[in-house]
N, C-alpha and C positions, 0 to 999 in steps of 0.2 A: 250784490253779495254772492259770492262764491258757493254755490252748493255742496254739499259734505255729509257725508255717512261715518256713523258710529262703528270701531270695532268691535266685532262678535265672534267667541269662540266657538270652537266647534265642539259638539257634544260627543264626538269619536274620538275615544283615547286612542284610536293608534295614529291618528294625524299627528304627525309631527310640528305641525305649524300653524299660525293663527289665520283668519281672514282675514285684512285688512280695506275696506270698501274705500275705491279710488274713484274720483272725479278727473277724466281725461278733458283737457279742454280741445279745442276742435280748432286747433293748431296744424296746417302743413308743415312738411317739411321744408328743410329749405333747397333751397331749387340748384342745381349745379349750373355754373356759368355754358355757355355754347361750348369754349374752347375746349373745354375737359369734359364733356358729357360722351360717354362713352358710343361707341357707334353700333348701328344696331347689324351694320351688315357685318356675318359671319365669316360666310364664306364667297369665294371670289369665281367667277365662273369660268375655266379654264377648259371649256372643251374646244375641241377642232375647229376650225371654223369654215371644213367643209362634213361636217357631223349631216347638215339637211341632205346635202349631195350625197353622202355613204348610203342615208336611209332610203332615198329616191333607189337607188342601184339596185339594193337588198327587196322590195315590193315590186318593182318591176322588171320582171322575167328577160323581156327584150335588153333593155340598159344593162342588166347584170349579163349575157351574151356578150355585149358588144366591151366590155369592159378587159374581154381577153389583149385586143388592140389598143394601147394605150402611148401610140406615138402623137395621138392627137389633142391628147393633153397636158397640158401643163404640168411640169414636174411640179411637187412639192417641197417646197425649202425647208432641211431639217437644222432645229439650230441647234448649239448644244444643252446640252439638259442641264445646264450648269449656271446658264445663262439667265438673270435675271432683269428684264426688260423695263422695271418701271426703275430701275437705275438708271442713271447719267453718269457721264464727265463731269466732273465740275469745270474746268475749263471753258471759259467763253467762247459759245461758237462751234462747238465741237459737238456733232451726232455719235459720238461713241465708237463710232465704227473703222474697223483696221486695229493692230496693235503695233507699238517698237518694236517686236524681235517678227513681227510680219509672219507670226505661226496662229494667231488665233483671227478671228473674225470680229471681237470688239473687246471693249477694254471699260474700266469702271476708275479707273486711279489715274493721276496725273502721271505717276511713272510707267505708265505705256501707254499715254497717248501722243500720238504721232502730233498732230497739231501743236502740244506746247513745247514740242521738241524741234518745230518750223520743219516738220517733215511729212510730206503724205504717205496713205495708207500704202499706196502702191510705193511710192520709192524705198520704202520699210519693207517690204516682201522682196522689190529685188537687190537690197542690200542685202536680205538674208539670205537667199542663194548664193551672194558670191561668195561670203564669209564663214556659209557653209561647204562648201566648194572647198576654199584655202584651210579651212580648219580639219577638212578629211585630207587633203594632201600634206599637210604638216605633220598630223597623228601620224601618217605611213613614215614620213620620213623620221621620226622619232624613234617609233618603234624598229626601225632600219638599224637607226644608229644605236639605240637599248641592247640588240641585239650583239651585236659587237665590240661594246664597252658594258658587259656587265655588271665591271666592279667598281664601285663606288671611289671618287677623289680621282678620276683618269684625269691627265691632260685636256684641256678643251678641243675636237675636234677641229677640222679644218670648216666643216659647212658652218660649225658656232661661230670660229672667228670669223668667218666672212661676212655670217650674218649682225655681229657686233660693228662691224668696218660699215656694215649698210645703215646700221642705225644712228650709226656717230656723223657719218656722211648726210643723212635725212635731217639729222636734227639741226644740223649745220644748215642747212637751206632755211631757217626760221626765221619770218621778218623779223625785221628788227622794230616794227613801227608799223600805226595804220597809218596810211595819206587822210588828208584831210577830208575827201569823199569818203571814204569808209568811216570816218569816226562819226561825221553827219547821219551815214547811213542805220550805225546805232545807235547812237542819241536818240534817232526819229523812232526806232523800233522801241525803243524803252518809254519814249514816252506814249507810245501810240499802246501798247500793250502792259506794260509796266511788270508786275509781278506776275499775271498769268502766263507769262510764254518765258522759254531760256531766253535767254543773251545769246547775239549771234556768235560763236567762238569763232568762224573759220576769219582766217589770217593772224588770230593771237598767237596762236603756237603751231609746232610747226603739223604735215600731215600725218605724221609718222604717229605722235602724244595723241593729236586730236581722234586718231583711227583707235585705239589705245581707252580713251575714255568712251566714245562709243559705244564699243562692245563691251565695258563698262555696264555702261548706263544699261545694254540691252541685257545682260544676263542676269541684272538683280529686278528686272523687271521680268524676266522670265520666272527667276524664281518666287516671286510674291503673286504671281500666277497660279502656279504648280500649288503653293500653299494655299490659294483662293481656291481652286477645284477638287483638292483632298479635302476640305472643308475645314481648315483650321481657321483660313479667313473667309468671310462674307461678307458681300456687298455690302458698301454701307457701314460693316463693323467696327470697330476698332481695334487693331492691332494690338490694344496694349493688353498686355497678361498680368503683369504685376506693376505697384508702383514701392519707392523705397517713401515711406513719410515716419520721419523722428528714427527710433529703434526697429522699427515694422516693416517688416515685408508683405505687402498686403495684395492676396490673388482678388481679380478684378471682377464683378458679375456684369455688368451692361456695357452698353457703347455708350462715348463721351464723344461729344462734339470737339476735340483737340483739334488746332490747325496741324494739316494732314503732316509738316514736318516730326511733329510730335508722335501722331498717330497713328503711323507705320513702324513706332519702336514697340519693340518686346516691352522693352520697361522703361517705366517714367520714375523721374527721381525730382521730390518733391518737396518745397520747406514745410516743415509742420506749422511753421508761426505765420509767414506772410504770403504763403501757400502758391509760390512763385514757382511753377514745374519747368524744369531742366532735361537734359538729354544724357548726360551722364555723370557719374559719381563723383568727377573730377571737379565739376564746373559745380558741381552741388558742393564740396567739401570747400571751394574758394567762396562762394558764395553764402555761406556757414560762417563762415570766418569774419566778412565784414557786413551781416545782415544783423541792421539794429534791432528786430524786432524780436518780443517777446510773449507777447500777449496779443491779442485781435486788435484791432483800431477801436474805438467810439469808448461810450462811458461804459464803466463798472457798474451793474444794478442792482448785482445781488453777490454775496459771498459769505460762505459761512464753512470754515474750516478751509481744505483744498478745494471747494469748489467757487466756481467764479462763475457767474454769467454777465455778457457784455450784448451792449445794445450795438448793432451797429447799422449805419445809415447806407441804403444802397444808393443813395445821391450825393454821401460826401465820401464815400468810401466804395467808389464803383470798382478798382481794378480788385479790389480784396472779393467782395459781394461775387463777382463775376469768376473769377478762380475755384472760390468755394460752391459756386455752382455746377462746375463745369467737373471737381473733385464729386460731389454727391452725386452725381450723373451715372457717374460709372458703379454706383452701388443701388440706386432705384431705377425702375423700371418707368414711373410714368410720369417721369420728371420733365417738363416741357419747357420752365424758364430757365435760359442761360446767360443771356447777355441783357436783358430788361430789366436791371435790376432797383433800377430808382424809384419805381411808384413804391419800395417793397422795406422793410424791417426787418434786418435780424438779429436773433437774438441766442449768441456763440455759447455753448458750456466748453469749461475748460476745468482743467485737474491741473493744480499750481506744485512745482516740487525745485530744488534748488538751481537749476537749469531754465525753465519760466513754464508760462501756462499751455497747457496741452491741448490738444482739440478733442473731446471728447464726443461732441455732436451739436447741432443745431438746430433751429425751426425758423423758417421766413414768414411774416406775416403782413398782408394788407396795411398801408396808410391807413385806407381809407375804404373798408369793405361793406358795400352796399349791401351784403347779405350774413351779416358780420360773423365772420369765417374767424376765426381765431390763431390758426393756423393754414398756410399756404406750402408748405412744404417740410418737411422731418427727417432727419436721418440721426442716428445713434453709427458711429463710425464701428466698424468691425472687431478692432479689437477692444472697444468696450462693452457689446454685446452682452447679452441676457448676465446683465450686474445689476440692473435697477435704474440705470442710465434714462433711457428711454423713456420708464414711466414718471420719472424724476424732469424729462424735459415736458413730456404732458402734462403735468401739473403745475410745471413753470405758468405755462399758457394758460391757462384756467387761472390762475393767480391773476393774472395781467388781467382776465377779464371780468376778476371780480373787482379789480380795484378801479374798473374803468364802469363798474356796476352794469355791466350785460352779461348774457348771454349769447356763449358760444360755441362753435361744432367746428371742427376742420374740416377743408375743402378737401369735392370728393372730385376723382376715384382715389381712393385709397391702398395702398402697395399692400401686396400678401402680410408682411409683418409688420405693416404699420395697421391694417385692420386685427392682427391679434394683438396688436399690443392698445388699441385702444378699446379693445372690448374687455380687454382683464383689467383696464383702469378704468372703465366705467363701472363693471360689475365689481372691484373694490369700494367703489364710494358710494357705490348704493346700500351694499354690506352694512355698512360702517354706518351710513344713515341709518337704516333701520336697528342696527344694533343699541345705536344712542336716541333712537327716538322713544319718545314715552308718553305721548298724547294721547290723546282717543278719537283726534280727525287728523286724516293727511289729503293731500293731493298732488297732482303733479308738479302743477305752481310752484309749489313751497319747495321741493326739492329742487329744482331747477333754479329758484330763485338764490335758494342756500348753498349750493355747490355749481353753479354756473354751466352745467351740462344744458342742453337741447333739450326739450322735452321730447321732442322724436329720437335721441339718443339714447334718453332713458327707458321710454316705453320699446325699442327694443332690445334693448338690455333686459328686461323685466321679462321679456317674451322666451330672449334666448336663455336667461336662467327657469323658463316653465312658471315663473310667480306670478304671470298676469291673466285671468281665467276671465269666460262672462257669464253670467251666470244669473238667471232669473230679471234681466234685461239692465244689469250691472255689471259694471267693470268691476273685479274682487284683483288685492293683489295679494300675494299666499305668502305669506313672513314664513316661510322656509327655517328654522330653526336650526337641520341640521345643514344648512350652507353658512350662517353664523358661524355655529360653533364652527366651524371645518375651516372659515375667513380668519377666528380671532386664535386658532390653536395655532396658526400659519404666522401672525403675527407677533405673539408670544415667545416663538421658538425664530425669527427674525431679530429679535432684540436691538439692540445698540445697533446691529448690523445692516438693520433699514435703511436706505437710502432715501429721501424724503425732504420735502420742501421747507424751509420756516417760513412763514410768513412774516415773521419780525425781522427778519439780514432781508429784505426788500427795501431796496433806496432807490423808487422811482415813482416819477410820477408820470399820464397816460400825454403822449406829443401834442401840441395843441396846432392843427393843421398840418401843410405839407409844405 
């Protein structure tokens, strides 16, 4: 039988609240998986790695002498400070090193690495010389010719048309065909490399187009450089700043794992319904046009008024699951599954209006969680924000797991606003417990049992509200009176306006295996 203490009031009227004597059971908490448990190392140790040598020099009188002559040592390789070394290539094969336009000393992106362009570091450097060469003798003769045709709409010079007669004449040299050794020759490279390396171009077109794209290709890999080292981009980051989803223009906060075509856009244009992300507004508006979808895939579980929550299966519904992963990426911070998404459950909100159901936000949960997490992942999307959403998708979850009769906690670490948002939903329903309870024993069981929280949830809930005391070799929890009233005057003045679960528009029952 469960031990239990009687309430007792306090004989000080100016306490505003009662004592309530709590029996804590001797419960851990629950354990965070390896994957996600946070690491304990801070910081990274980035000193010199001739620091012993400096200090040897500095103690000893002699060595610091001899240090004036310094042909006999080894220079020091400075790299630049921009450079981030536990980055790669992604390209197979490829140590980073060298870049296309042959001005930097290594490279982090596919559009300046020399190897998926079949080109080495060195042929990249002295390509750039020549083309730096011919593009300082061009500028002169420009400005030559600027010079003496000032005014706008002249005649074409004589050096123009000659130079048009050389390019009409070049393009004219252009096979007409590969031989059948050439085409062998890329067939084999395509199969032997496949999407990581270009297509070999030379003999397609002629050298005039091919010189043309090139220097192309080198100067917008210059400039996604130049953006890399003024700090707009970082290793690693993602390009993208904004995306278009439904009416929204939505600024971006994290990096998203987009394949890099995607990744190096300013903006990504997205469906709201089948969450299928495009490249630009055109291919998005055709795609608008004959995209059946209106609503998320899987069943309806819940709906009451505009809102709707749908189950949906990340083993029968993998491209959706995965999309929508890869879309909340870019809004949390410690979001680690992207493309796993079949052991996993989710369960979509949407806002229905004569156009179809919206994305409002989501949570992914465990088949099958050995430490029965109730939630695996959360987002409230941005422009639903601080409405009630959020605590409206918490409480979905908690529903699920009282209907599956557990107890359950979200898996941690937890995102800066997903831990305020579940500490203001745990500190409401403990509120609200105590405002409706009216026994004369409680314990922590009983609440956890009735409202499906953690008991490690609630006892620190109880802590960060100050109601949990010990006192004469008992746990007291302190009925706070004026955090009620301050709960129920909050909810009063809420009204109709509440956003809030029914437990009756739930039409589901808990999956039976996987």
């Amino acid at each position: 039988m469960e031990p239990t203490t009687k309430i007792s009031e306090t004989g000080n009227t100016y306490v505003p609240y009662q004592l309530l004597h709590l029996y804590i059971q001797d419960e851990s908490p629950p354990l965070t998986p390896t994957g996600n448990a946070p690491s304990s190392e801070s910081e990274l140790d980035i000193s010199s790695p001739n620091a012993s040598h400096d200090e040897s020099l500095a103690k000893d009188p002699a060595l610091r002498d001899s240090d004036k002559d310094l042909s006999h040592r080894p220079k020091r390789r400075r790299c630049h400070e921009t450079y981030n070394f536990n980055m790669k290539c992604p390209t197979p094969g490829c140590n980073s090193l060298g870049h296309l336009t042959g001005k930097h000393e290594r490279h982090f992106a596919v559009s300046g690495c020399p190897l998926y362009h079949n080109l080495s570091a060195d042929e990249c450097k002295v390509y750039v010389k020549a083309t730096t060469r011919e593009k300082h003798e061009e500028e002169a003769k420009v400005q030559e010719e600027s010079n003496r045709h000032a005014t706008r709409h002249q005649t074409p010079t004589s050096r123009q048309t000659r130079y048009k007669e050389q390019v009409t004449e070049m393009r004219k040299g252009r096979n007409s065909g590969l031989s059948k050794e050439q085409k062998e020759k890329y067939m084999e490279h395509r199969q032997s490399h496949g999407n990581t390396r270009e297509p070999l171009l030379e003999n397609i077109t002629s050298e005039y187009d091919l010189e043309l794209f090139r220097k192309a290709q080198a100067r917008a890999s210059e400039d996604l450089e130049r953006l890399r080292i003024q700090g707009q981009i970082t290793e690693g980051s993602n390009m993208i700043k904004t995306i278009l989803f439904g009416r929204y223009e939505l600024d971006t906060w994290y990096h998203s794992p987009y394949p890099e075509e995607y990744a190096r856009l300013g903006r990504l244009y997205v469906c709201e319904f089948c969450l299928k992300y495009m490249k630009s507004q055109t291919i998005l508006r055709r795609h608008m046009a004959k995209c059946v979808w209106k609503h998320p895939p899987g069943d309806e579980v819940y709906r009451k008024g505009a809102i709707s929550v749908f189950e949906v299966d990340g083993k029968k519904n993998k491209i959706y699951c995965q999309n929508l992963c890869l879309l909340a990426k870019l809004f949390l911070d410690h979001k680690t599954l992207y493309y796993d998404v079949e052991p996993f459950l989710f369960y979509v909100m949407t806002e229905a209006d004569n156009t179809g159901c919206h994305l409002v936000g989501y949570f992914s949960k465990e088949k099958n969680s050995f430490l029965n997490y109730n939630v695996s992942c959360i987002l409230t999307m941005p422009q639903y924000m601080r409405q009630g959403y959020g605590k409206m998708l918490i409480d979905f979850s908690y529903l699920l797991s009282k209907v599956e009769e557990k107890v359950g906690s979200p898996e941690r670490p937890l995102s800066d606003l997903g831990l305020i948002s579940y500490r203001s939903y745990w500190k409401e329903v403990l509120l609200r417990y105590m405002y409706n309870f009216q026994g004369k024993e409680i314990s922590i069981k009983e609440i956890s049992q009735e409202t499906a929280v953690n008991p490690v949830d609630i006892v620190s809930t109880l802590q960060s509200l100050q109601m949990l005391k010990y006192w004469k070799g008992k746990h007291l929890v302190l009925k706070r009176q004026d955090l009620i009233d301050e709960w129920k005057s909050k909810e009063t003045k809420r009204g109709s306006n509440n956003k809030t679960i029914d437990p009756s528009s739930l039409k589901w029952t808990p999956p039976k295996g996987t």
